[in-house]
C-alpha positions, 0 to 999 in steps of 0.5 A, spaced: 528 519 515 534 513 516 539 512 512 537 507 510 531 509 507 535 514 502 539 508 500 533 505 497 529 510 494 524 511 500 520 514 503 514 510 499 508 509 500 505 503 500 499 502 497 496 494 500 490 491 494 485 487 495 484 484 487 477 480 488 474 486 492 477 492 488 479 496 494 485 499 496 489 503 502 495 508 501 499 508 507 506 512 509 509 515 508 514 509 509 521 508 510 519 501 512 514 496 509 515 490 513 509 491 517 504 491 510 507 487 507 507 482 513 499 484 514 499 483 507 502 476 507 497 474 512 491 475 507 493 471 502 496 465 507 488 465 509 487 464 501 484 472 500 487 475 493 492 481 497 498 485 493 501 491 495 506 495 492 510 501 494 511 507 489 516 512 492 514 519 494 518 523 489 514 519 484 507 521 486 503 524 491 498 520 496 493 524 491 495 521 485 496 515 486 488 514 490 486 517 483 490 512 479 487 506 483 480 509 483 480 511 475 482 503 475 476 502 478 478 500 486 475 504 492 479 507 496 478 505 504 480 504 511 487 500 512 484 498 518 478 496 514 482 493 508 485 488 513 479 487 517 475 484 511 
C-alpha cells in the first residue's frame, strides 16, 4: 500500500450502486478509486441513477458490506455487468 493510501484512510473498498435497478459491486481492495468513480460519473452523465461510496477495510470485510447491501434489498453482481447495463 502507498503512502498516500495511509494517509487517507485506505485501502477501501468500493461499493458502485445502481439505485433504479438496486444492484451493486463491491470492488478492492483500493488504495485509489478514480477509476470507479470515473465509470461511475459516466452513468450518470448517460442519465442512469449511479452512486458509489468507499468504506474502509478496517471498517468492514468484503463480506459485511455484500451482506448490508443485500439485506437492503440490492443484488450483488458483476462490476463488469454493473457498468455494462
Amino acid at each position: 500500500m502507498n503512502n498516500s493510501c495511509k494517509k487517507n484512510g485506505g485501502p477501501w473498498w468500493g461499493v458502485p450502486k445502481d439505485l433504479d435497478n438496486k444492484k451493486f459491486s463491491v470492488l478492492g481492495p483500493l488504495e485509489n478509486d478514480t477509476q470507479m468513480g470515473n465509470k461511475v460519473i459516466k452513468k450518470q452523465d448517460e442519465g442512469k441513477n449511479f452512486i458509489c461510496e468507499t468504506i474502509e477495510t478496517s471498517a468492514m470485510t468484503r463480506k459485511q458490506v455484500i451482506e448490508y447491501w443485500e439485506k437492503e434489498g440490492y443484488e450483488l453482481i458483476d462490476s463488469t455487468d454493473l457498468f455494462k447495463a
